[in-house]
C-alpha positions, 0 to 999 in steps of 0.5 A: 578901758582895757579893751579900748588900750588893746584896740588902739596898740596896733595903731599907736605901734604903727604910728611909733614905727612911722616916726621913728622910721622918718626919723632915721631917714631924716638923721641919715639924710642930715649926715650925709650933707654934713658929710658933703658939706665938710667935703666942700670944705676941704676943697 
């Protein structure tokens, strides 16, 4: 048990990385078009 929970680490701390990096890509993203959207608005 032990030396399969080391052997999948790696790949399940890689994949956590993955998504936590597309999901701070994506909260990014959802800012600023809300930021352009209350722009919009203003104008």
């Amino acid at each position: 048990m032990t030396r399969l929970r080391r052997k999948n680490i790696p790949m399940l701390s890689g994949t956590v990385a993955a998504m936590s990096r597309l999901w701070v890509t994506m909260s990014i993203v959802a800012s600023i078009r809300a930021l352009r959207s209350m722009s919009n608005w203003d104008r």
